[in-house]
mmCIF file of the C-alpha atoms, coordinates in Angstrom:
data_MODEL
# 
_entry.id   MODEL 
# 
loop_
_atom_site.group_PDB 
_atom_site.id 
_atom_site.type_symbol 
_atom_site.label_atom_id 
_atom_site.label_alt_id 
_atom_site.label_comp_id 
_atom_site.label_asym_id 
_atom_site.label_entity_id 
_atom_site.label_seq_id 
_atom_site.pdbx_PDB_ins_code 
_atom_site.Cartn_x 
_atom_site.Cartn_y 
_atom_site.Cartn_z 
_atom_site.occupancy 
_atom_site.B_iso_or_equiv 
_atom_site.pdbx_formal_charge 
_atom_site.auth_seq_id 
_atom_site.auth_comp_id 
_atom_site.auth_asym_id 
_atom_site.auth_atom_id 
_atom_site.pdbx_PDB_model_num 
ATOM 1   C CA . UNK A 1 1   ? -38.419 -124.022 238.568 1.00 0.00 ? 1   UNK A CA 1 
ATOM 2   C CA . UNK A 1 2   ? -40.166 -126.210 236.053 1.00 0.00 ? 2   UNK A CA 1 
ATOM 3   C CA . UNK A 1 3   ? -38.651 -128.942 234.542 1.00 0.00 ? 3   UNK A CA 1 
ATOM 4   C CA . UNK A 1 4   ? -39.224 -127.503 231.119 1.00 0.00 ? 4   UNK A CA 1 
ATOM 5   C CA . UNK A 1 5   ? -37.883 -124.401 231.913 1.00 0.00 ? 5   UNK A CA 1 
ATOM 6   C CA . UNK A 1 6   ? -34.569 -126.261 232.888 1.00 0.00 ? 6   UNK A CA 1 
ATOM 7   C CA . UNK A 1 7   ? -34.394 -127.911 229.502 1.00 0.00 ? 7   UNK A CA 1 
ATOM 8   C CA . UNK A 1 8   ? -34.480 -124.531 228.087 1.00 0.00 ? 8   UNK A CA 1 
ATOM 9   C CA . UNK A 1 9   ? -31.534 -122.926 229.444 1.00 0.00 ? 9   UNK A CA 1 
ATOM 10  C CA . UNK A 1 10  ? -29.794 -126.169 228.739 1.00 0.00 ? 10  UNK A CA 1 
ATOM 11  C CA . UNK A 1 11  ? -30.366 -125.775 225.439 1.00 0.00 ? 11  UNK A CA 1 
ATOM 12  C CA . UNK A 1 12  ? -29.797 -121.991 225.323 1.00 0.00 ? 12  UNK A CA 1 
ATOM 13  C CA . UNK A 1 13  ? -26.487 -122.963 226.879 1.00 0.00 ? 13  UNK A CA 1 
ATOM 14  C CA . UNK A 1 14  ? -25.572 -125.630 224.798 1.00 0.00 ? 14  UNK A CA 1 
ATOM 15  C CA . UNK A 1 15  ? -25.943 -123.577 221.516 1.00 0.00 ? 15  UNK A CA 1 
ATOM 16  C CA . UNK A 1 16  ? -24.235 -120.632 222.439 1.00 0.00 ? 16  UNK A CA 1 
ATOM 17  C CA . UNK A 1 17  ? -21.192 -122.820 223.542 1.00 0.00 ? 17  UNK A CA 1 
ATOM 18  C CA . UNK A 1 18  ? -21.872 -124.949 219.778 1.00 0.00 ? 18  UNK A CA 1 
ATOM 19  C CA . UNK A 1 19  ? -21.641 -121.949 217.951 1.00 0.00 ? 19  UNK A CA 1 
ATOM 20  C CA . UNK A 1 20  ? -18.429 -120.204 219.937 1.00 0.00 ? 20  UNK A CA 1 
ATOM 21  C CA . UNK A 1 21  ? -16.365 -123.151 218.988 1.00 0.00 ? 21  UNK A CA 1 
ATOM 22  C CA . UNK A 1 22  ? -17.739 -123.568 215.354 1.00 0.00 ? 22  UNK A CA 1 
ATOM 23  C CA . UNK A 1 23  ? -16.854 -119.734 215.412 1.00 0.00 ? 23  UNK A CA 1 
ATOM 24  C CA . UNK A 1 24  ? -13.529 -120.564 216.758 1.00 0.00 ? 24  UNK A CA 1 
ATOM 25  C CA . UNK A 1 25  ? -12.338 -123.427 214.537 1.00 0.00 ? 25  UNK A CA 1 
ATOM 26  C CA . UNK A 1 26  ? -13.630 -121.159 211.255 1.00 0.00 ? 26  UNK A CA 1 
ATOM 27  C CA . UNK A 1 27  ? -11.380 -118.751 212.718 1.00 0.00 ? 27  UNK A CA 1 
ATOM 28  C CA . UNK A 1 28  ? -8.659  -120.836 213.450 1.00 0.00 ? 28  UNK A CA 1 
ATOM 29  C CA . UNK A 1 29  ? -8.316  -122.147 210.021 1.00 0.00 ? 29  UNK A CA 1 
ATOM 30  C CA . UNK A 1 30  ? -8.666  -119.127 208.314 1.00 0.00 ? 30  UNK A CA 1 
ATOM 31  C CA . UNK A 1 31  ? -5.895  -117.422 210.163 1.00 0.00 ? 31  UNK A CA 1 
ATOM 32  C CA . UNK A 1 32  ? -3.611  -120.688 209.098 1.00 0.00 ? 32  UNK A CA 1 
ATOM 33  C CA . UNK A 1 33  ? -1.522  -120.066 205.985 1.00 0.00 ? 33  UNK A CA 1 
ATOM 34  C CA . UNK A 1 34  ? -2.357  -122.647 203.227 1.00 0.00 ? 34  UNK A CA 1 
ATOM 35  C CA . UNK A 1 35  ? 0.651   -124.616 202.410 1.00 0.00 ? 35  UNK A CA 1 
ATOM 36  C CA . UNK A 1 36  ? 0.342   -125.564 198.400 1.00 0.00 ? 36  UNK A CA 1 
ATOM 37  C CA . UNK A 1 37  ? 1.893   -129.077 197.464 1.00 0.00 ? 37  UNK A CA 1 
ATOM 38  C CA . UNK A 1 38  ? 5.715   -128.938 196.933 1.00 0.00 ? 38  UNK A CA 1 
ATOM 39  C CA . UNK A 1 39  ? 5.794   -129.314 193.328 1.00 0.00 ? 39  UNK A CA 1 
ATOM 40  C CA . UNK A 1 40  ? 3.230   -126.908 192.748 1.00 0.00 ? 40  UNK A CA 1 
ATOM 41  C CA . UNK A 1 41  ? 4.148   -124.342 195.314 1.00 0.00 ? 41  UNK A CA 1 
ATOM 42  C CA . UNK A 1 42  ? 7.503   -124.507 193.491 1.00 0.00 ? 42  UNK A CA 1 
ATOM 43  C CA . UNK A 1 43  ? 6.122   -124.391 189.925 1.00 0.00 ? 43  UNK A CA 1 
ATOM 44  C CA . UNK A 1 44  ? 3.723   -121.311 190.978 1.00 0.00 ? 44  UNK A CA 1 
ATOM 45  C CA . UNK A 1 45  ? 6.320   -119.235 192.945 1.00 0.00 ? 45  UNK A CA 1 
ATOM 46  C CA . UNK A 1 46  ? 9.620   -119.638 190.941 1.00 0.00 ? 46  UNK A CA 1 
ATOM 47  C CA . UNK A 1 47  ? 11.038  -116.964 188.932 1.00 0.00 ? 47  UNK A CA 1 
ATOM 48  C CA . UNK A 1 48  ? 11.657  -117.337 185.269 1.00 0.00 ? 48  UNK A CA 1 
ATOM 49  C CA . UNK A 1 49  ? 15.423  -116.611 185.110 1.00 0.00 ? 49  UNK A CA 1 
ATOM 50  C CA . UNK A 1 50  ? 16.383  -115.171 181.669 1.00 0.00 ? 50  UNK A CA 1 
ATOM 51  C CA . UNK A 1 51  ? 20.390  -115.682 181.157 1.00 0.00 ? 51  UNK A CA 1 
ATOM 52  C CA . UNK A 1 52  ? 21.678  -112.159 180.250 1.00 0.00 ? 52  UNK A CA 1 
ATOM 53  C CA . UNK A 1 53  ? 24.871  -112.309 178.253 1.00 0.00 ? 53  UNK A CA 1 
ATOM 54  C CA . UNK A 1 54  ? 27.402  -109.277 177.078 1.00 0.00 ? 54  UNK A CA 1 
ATOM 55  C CA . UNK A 1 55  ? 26.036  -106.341 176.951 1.00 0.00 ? 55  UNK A CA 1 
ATOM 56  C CA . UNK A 1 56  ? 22.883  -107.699 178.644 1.00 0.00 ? 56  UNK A CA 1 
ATOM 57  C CA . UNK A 1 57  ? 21.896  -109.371 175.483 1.00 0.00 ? 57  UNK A CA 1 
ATOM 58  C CA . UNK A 1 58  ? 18.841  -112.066 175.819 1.00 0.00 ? 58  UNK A CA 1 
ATOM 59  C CA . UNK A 1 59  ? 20.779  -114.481 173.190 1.00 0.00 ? 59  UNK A CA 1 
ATOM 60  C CA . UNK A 1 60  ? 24.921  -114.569 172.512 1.00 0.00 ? 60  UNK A CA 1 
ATOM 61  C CA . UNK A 1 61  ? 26.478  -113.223 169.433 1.00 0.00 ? 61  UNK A CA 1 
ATOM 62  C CA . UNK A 1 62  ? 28.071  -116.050 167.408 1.00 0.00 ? 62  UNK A CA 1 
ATOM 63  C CA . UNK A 1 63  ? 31.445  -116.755 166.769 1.00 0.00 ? 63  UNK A CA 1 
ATOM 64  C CA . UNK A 1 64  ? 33.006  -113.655 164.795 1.00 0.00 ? 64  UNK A CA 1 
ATOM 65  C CA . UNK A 1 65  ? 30.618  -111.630 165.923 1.00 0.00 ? 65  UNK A CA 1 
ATOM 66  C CA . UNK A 1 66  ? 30.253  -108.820 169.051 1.00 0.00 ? 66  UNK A CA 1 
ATOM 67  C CA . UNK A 1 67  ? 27.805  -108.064 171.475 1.00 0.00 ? 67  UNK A CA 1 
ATOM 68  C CA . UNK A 1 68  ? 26.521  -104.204 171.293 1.00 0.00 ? 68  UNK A CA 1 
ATOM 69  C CA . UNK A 1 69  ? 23.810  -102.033 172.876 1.00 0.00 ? 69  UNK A CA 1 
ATOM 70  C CA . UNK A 1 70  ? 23.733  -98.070  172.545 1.00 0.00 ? 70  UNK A CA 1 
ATOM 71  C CA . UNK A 1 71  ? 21.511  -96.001  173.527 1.00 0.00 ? 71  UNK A CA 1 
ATOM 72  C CA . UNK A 1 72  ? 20.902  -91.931  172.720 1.00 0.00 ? 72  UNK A CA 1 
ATOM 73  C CA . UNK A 1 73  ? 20.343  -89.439  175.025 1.00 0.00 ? 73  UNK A CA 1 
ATOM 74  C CA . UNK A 1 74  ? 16.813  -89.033  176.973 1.00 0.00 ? 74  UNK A CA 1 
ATOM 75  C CA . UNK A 1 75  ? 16.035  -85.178  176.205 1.00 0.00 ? 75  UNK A CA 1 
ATOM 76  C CA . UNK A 1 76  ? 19.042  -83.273  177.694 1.00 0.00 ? 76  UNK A CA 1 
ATOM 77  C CA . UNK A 1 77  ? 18.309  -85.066  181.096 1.00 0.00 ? 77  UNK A CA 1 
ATOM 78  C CA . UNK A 1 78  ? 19.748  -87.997  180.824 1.00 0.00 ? 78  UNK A CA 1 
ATOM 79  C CA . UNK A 1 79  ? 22.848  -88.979  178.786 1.00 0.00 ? 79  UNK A CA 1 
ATOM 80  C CA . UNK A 1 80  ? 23.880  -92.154  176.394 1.00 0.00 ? 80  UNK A CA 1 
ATOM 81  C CA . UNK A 1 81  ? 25.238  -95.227  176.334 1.00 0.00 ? 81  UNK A CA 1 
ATOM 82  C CA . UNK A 1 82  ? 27.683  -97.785  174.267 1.00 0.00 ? 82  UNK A CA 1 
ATOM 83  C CA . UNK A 1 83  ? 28.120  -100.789 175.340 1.00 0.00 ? 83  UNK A CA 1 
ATOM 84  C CA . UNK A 1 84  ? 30.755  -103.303 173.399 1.00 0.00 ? 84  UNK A CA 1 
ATOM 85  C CA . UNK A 1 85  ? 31.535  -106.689 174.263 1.00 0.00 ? 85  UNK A CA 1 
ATOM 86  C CA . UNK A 1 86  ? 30.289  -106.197 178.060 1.00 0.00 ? 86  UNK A CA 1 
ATOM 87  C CA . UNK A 1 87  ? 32.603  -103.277 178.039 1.00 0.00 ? 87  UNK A CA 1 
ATOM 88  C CA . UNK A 1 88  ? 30.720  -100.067 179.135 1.00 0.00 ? 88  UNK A CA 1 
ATOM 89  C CA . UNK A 1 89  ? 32.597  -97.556  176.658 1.00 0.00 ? 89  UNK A CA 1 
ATOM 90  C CA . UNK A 1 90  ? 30.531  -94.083  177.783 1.00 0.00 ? 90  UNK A CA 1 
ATOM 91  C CA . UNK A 1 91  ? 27.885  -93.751  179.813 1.00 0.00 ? 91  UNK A CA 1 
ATOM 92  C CA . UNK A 1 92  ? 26.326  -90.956  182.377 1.00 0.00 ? 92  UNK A CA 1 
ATOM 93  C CA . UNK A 1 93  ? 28.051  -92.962  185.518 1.00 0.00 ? 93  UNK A CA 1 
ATOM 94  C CA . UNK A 1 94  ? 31.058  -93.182  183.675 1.00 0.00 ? 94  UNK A CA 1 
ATOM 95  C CA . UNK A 1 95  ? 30.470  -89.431  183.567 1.00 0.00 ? 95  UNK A CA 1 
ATOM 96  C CA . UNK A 1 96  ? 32.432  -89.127  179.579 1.00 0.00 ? 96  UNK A CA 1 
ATOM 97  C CA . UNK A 1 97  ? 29.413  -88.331  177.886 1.00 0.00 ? 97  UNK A CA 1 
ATOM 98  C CA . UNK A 1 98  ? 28.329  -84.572  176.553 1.00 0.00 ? 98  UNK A CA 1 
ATOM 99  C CA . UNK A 1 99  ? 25.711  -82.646  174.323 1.00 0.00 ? 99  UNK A CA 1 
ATOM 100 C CA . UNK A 1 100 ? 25.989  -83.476  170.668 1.00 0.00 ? 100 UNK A CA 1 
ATOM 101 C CA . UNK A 1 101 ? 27.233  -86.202  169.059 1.00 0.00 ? 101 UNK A CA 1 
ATOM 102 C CA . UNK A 1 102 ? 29.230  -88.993  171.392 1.00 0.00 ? 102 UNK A CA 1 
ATOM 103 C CA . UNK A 1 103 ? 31.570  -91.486  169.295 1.00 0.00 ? 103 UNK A CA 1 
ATOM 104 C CA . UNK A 1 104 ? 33.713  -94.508  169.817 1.00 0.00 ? 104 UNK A CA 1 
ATOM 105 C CA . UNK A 1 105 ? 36.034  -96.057  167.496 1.00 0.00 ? 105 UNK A CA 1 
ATOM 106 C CA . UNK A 1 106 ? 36.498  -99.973  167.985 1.00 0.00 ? 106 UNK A CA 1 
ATOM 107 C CA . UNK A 1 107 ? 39.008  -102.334 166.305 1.00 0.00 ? 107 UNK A CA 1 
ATOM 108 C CA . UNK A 1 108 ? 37.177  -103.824 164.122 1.00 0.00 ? 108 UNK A CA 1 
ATOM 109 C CA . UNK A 1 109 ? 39.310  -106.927 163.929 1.00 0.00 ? 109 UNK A CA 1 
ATOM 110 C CA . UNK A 1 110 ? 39.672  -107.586 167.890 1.00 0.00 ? 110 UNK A CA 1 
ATOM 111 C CA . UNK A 1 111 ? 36.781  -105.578 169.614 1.00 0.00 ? 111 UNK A CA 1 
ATOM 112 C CA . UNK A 1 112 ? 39.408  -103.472 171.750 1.00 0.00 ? 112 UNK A CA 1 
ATOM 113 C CA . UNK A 1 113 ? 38.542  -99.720  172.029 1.00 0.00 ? 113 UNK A CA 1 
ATOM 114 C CA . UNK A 1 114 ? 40.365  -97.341  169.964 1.00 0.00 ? 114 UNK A CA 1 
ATOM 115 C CA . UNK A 1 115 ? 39.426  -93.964  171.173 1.00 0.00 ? 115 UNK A CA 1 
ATOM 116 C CA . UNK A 1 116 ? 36.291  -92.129  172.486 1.00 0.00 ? 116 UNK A CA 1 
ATOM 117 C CA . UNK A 1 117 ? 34.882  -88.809  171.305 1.00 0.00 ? 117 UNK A CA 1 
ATOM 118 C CA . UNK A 1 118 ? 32.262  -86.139  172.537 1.00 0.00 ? 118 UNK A CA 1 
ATOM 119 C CA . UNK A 1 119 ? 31.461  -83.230  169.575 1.00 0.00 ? 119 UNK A CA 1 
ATOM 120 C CA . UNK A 1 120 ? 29.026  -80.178  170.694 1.00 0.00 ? 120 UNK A CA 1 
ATOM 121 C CA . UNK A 1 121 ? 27.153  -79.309  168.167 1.00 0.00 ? 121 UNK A CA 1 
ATOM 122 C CA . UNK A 1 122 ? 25.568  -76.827  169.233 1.00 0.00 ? 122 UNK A CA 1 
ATOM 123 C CA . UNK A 1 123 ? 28.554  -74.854  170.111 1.00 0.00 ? 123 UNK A CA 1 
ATOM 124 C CA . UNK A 1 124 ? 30.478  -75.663  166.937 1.00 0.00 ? 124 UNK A CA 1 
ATOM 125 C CA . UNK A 1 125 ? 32.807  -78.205  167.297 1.00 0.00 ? 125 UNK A CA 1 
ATOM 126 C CA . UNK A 1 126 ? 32.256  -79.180  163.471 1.00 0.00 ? 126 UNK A CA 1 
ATOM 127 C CA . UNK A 1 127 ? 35.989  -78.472  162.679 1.00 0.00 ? 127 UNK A CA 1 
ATOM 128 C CA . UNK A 1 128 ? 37.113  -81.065  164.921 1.00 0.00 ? 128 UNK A CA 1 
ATOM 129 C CA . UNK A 1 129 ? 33.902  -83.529  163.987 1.00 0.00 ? 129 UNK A CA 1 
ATOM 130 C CA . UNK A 1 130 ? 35.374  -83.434  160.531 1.00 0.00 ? 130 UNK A CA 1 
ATOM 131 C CA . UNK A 1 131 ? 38.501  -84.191  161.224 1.00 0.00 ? 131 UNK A CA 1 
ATOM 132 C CA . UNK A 1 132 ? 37.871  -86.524  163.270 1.00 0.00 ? 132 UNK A CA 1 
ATOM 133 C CA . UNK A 1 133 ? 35.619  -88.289  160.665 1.00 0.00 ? 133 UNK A CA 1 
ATOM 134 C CA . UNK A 1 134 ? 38.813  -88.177  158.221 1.00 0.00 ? 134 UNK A CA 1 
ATOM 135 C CA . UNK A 1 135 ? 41.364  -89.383  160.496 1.00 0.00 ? 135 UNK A CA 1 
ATOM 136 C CA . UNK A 1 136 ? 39.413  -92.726  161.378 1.00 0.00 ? 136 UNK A CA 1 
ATOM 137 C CA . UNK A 1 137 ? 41.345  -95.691  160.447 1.00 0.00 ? 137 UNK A CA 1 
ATOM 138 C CA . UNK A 1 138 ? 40.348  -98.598  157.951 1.00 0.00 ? 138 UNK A CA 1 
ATOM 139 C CA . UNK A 1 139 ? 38.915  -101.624 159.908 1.00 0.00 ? 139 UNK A CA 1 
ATOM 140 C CA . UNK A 1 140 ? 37.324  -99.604  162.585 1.00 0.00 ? 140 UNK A CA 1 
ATOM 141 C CA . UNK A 1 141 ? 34.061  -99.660  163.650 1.00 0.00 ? 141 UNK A CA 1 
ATOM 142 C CA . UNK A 1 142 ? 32.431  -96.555  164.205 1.00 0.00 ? 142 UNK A CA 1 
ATOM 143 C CA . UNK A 1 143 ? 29.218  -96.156  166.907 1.00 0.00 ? 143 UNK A CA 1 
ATOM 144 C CA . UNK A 1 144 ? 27.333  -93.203  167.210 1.00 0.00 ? 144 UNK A CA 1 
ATOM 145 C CA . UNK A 1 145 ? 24.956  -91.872  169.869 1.00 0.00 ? 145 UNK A CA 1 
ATOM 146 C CA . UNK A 1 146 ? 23.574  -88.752  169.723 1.00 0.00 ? 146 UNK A CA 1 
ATOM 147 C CA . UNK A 1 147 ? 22.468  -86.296  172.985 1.00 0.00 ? 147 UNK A CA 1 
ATOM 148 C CA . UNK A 1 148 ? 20.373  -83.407  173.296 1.00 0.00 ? 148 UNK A CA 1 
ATOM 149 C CA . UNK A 1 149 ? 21.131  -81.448  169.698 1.00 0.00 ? 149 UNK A CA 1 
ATOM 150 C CA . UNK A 1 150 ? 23.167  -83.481  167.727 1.00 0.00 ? 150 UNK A CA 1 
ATOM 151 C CA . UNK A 1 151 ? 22.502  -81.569  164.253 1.00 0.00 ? 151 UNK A CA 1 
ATOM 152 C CA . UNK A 1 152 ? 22.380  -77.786  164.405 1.00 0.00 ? 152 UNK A CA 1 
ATOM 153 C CA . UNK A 1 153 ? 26.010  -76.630  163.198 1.00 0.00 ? 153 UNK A CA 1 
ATOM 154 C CA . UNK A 1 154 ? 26.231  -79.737  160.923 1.00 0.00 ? 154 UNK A CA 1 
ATOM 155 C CA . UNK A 1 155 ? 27.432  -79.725  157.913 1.00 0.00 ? 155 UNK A CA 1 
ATOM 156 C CA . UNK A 1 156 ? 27.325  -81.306  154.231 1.00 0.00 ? 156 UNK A CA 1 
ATOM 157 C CA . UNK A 1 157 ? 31.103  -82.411  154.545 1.00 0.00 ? 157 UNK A CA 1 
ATOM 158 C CA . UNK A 1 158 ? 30.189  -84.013  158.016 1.00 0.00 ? 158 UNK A CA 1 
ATOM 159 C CA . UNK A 1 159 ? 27.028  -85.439  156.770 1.00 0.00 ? 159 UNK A CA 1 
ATOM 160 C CA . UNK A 1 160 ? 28.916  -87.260  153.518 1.00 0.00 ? 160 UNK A CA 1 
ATOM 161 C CA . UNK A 1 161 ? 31.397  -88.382  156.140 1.00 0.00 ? 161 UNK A CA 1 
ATOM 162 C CA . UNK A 1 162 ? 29.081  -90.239  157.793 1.00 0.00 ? 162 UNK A CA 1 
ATOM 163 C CA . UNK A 1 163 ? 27.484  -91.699  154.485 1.00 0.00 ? 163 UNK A CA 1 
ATOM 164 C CA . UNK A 1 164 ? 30.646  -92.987  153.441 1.00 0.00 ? 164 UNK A CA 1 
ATOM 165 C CA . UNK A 1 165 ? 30.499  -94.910  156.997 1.00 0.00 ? 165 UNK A CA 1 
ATOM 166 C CA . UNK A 1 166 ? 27.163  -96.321  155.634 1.00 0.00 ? 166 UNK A CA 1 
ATOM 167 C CA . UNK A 1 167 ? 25.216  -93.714  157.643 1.00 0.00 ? 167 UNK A CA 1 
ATOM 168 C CA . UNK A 1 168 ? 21.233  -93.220  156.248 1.00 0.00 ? 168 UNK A CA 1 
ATOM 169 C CA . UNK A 1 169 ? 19.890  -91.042  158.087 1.00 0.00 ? 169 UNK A CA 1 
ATOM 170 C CA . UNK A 1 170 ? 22.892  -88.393  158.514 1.00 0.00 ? 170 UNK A CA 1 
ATOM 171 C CA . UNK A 1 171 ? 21.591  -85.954  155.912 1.00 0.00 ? 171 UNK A CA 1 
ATOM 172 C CA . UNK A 1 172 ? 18.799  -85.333  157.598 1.00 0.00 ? 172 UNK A CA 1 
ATOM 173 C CA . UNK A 1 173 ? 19.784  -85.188  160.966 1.00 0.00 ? 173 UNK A CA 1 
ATOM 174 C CA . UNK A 1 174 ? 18.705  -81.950  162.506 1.00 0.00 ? 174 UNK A CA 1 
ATOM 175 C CA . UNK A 1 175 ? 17.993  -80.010  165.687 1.00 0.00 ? 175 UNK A CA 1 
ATOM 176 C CA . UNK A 1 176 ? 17.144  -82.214  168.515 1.00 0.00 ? 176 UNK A CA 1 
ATOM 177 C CA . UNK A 1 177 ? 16.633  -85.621  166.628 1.00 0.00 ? 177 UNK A CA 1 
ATOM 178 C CA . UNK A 1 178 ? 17.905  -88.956  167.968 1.00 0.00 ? 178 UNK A CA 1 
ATOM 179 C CA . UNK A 1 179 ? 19.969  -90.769  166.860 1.00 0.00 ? 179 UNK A CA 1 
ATOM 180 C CA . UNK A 1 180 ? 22.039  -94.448  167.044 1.00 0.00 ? 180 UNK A CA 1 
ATOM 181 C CA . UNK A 1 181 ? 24.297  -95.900  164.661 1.00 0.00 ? 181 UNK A CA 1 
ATOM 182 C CA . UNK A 1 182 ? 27.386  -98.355  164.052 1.00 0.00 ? 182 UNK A CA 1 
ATOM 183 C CA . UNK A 1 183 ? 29.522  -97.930  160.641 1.00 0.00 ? 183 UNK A CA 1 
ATOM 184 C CA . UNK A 1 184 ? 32.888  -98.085  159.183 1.00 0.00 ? 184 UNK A CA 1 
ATOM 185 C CA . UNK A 1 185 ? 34.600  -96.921  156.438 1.00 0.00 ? 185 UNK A CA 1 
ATOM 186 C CA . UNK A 1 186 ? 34.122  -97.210  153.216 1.00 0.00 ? 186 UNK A CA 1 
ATOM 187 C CA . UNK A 1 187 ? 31.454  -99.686  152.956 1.00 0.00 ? 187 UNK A CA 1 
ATOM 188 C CA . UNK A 1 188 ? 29.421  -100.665 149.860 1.00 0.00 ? 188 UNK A CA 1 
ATOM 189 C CA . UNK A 1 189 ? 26.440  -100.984 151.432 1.00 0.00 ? 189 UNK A CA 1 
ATOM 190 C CA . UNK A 1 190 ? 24.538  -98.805  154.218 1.00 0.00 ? 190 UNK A CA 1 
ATOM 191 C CA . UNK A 1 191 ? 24.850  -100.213 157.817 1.00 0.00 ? 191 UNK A CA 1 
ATOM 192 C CA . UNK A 1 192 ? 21.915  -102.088 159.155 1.00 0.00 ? 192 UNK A CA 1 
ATOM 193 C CA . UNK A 1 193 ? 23.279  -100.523 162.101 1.00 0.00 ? 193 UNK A CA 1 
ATOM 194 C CA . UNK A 1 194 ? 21.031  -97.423  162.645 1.00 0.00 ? 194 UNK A CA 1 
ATOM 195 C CA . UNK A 1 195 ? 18.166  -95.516  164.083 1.00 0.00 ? 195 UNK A CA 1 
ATOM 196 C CA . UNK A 1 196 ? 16.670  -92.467  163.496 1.00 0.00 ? 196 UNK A CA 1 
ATOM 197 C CA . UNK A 1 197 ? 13.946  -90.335  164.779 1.00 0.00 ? 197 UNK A CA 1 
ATOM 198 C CA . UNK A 1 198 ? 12.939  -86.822  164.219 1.00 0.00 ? 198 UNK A CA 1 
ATOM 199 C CA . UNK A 1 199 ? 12.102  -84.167  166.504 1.00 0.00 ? 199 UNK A CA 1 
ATOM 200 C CA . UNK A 1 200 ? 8.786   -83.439  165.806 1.00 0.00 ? 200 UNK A CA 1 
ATOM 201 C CA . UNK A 1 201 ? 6.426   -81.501  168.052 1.00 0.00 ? 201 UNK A CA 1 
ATOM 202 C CA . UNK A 1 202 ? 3.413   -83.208  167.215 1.00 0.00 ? 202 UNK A CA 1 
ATOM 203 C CA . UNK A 1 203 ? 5.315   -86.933  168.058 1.00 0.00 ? 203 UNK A CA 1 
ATOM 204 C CA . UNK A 1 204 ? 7.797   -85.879  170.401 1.00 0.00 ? 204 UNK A CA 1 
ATOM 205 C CA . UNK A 1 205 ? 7.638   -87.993  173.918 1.00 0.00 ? 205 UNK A CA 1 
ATOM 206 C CA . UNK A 1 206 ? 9.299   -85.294  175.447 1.00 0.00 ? 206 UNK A CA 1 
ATOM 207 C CA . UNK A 1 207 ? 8.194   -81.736  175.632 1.00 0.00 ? 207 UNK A CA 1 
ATOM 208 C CA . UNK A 1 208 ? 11.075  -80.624  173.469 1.00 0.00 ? 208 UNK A CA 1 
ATOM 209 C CA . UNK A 1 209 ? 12.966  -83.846  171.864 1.00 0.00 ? 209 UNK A CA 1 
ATOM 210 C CA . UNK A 1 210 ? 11.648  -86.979  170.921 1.00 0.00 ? 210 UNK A CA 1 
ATOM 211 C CA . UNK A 1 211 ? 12.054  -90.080  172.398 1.00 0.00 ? 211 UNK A CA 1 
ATOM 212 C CA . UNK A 1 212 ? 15.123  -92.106  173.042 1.00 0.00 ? 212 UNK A CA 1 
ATOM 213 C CA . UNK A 1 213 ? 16.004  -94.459  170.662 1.00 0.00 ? 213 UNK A CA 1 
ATOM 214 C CA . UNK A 1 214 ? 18.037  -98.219  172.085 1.00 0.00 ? 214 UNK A CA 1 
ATOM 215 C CA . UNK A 1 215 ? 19.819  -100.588 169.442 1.00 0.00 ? 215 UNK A CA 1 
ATOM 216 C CA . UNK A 1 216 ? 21.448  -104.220 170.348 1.00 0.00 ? 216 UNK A CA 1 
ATOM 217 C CA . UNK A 1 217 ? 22.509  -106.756 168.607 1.00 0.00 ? 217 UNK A CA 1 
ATOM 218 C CA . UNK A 1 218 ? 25.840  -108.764 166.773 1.00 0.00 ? 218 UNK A CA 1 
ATOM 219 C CA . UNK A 1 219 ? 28.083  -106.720 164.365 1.00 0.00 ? 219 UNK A CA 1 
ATOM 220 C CA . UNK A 1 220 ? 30.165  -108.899 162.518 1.00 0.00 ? 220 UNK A CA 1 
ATOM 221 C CA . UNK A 1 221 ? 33.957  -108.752 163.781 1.00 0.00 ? 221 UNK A CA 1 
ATOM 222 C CA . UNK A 1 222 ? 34.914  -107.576 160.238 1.00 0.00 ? 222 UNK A CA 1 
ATOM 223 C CA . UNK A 1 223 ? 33.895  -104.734 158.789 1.00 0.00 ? 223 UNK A CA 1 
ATOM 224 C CA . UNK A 1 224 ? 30.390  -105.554 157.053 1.00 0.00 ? 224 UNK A CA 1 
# 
């Protein structure tokens, strides 16, 4: 065999072995995990804790005030929910919610639950809505949260009852609307306290009813 024949396997040799371990290391390193410096790995990767307060609330309620969040009914799927000073009043998993219209009375003075109240509408518990509405006592706060059909057997004495809690919206609450709202009684003003949406086929979420509505917030400890 020639000498220059030699040289050329050598060489052939040589840069297949060159290029299996520059294969190799690339390899190598690229099956390593990259390990970021401490303090950024630690700014990149840490979760933003948000402190949740009562009710879930993002900021606390100040002094004389209470933490709230209600929510209506989603279609006639899934119920409401009142929430009062991180006390879950009615709820779906508390399973003391129904159709209609679902109300809690809350000392107004000391934030302790009074009594809790589900009225079908639809079936005509109006009588009992009404009296109900009469019998409330002074100093309570009243929250509202409506589910499914919270307006088809009411009536005008129900719907002034629930303006004289500072209500809006009750005189034209119909068939299928939503519908969230704190009061109390006899109050000058009209609550700040309240949401209302219509069922209306063109807007509705759902196929049926419209969408949900959620309220949060402070309510003053007396009645406002």
């Amino acid at each position: 065999m020639r000498v220059s024949g030699v040289f050329r396997i050598l060489a052939l040799i040589f840069a297949t072995v060159t290029t299996w371990i520059i294969v190799r290391n690339h390899m190598g390193f690229s099956m390593k995990t990259i390990r970021l410096p401490r303090w950024l790995a630690g700014s990149s990767t840490k979760e933003t804790q948000v402190m949740k307060h009562k009710c879930g609330l993002i900021k606390p309620c100040s002094a004389n005030y209470f933490a709230f969040k209600i929510g209506s009914g989603a279609a006639n799927v899934v119920g409401p929910t009142m929430c009062f000073e991180n006390h879950i009043i009615m709820s779906p998993v508390k399973n003391n919610v129904g159709r209609g219209l679902n109300i809690a009375l809350v000392n107004g003075t000391t934030g302790a639950v009074l009594s809790q109240n589900t009225f079908d509408m639809y079936s005509g518990d109006i009588k009992h809505l009404v009296k109900f509405l009469k019998e409330i006592p002074e100093g309570a706060l009243v929250l509202v949260a409506s589910y499914d059909d919270p307006g088809t057997k009411m009536n005008d004495e129900a719907r002034k009852l629930f303006a004289n809690l500072g209500s809006s919206y009750a005189k034209q609450l119909g068939f299928r609307d939503s519908w969230v709202f704190i009061g109390a009684k006899n109050l000058r003003n009209k609550s700040p306290f309240e949401q209302f949406l219509k069922n209306n086929p063109k807007t509705n979420k759902y196929e049926g009813w419209p969408e949900l509505l959620e309220m949060e917030g402070c309510v003053p400890a007396r009645p406002f």
